[in-house]
C-alpha positions as CSV (number, residue, x, y, z in Angstrom):
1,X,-10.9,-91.6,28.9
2,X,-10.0,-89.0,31.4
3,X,-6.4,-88.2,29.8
4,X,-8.4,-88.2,26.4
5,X,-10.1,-85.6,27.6
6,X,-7.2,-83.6,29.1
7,X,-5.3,-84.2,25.9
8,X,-8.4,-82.3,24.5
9,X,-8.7,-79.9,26.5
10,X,-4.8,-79.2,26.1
11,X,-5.4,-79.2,22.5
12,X,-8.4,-76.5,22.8
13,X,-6.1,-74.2,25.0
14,X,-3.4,-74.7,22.7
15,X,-5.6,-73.6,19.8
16,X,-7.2,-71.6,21.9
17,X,-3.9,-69.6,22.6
18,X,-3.3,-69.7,18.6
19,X,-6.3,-67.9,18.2
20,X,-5.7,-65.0,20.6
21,X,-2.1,-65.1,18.9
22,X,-3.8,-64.5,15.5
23,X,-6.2,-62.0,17.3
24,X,-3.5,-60.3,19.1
25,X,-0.6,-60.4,15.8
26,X,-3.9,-59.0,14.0
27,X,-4.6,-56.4,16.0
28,X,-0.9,-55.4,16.4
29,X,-0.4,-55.4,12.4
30,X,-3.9,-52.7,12.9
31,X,-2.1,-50.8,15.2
32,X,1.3,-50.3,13.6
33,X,-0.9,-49.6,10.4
34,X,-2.7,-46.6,12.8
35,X,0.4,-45.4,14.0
36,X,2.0,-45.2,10.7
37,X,-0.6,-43.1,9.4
38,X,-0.7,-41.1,12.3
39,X,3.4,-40.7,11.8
40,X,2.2,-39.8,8.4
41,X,0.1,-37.1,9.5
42,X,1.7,-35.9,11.8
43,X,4.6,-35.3,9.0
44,X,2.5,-33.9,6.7
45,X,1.1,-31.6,9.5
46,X,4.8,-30.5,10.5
47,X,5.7,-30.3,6.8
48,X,2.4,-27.5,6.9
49,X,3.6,-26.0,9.5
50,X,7.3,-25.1,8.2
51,X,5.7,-24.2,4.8
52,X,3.1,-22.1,7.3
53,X,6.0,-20.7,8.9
54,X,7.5,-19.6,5.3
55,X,4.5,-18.1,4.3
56,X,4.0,-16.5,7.3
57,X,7.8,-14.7,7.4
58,X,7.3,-14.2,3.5
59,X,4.1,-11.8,3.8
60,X,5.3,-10.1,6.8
61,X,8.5,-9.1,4.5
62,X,6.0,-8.2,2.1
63,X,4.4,-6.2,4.6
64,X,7.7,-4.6,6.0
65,X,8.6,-3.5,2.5
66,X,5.0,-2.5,1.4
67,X,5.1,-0.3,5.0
68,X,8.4,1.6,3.9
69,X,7.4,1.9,0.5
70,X,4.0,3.9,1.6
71,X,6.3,5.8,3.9
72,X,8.8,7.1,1.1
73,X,5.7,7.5,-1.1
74,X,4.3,9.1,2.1
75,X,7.2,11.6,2.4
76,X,6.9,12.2,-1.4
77,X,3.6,13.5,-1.3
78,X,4.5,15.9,2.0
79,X,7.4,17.4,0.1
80,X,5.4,17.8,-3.0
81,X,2.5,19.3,-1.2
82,X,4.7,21.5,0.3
83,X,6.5,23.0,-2.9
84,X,3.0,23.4,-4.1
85,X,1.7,25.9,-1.3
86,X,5.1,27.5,-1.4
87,X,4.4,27.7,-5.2
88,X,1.2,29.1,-4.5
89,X,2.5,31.8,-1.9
90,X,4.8,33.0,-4.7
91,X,2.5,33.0,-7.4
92,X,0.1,35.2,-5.3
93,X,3.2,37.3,-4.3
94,X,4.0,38.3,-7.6
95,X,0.2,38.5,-8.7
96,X,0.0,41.2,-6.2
97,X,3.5,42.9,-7.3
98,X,2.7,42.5,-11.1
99,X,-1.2,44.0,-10.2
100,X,0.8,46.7,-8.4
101,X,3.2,47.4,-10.9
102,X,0.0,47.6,-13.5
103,X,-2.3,49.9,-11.7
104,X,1.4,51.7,-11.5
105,X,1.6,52.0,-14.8
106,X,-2.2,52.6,-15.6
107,X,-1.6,55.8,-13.0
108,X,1.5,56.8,-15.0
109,X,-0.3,56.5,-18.4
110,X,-3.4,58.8,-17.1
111,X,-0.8,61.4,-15.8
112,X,1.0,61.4,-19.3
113,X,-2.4,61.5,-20.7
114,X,-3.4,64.7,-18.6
115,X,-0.1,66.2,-19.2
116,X,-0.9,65.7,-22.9
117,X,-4.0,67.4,-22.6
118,X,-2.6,70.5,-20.9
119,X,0.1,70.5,-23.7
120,X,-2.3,70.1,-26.8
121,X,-4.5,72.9,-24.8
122,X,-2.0,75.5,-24.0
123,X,-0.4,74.9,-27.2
124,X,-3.4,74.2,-30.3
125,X,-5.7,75.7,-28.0
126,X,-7.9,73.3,-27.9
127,X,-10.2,73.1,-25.5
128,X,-10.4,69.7,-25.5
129,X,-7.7,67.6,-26.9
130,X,-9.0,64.4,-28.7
131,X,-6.0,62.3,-28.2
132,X,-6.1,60.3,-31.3
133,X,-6.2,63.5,-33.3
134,X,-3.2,65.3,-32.1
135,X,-0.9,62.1,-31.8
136,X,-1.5,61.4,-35.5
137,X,-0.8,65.4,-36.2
């Protein structure tokens, strides 16, 4: 009766030790299942990264060209600005020669106009000379 009972309890370790195989192979197999998603994730994540890393180098080429675009367009506007005040200067330099030259020519025309007069007065005798008259004489 007594090696019965070992027998038995050999059996019950044996299947005990099946068991905590099963256990064990079934927690492995949970495991390797974890750690292949987390390989997966950690790919994907990497994968993000590098595409990250793209994006990242694209928009700060972006940014490098948009940067010397503003600056040319930048430089633009200064040298346009520029040709406009020295535009301005010489617009208001010849307004002031071309207002000279009139009030010039408005002084000549009333010294013609009084030599006229002394001319239609010492010679009509007119005392005073209606312009309009003695022209169209």
């Amino acid at each position: 009766r007594m090696k019965e009972m070992e027998r038995e309890v050999a059996k019950l370790r044996k299947e005990e030790r099946g068991l905590g195989m099963k256990k064990t192979k079934a927690r492995k197999a949970k495991l390797e299942a974890h750690v292949e998603r987390m390989e997966r994730l950690v790919n994907e994540e990497q994968k993000d990264r590098v595409q990250s890393e793209k994006d990242v180098a694209e928009l700060t080429q972006e940014v490098t060209d948009f940067s010397a675009k503003y600056e040319e367009i930048t430089q633009e506007v200064n040298n346009l600005l520029h040709l406009k005040n020295q535009l301005e200067k010489e617009i208001e330099r010849r307004t002031i020669e071309f207002n000279a030259q009139i009030d010039e020519q408005n002084n000549r025309l009333k010294d013609v106009e009084k030599e006229l007069q002394e001319v239609c007065y010492r010679f009509i005798g007119m005392s005073r000379c209606d312009l309009s008259l003695s022209l169209s004489l």
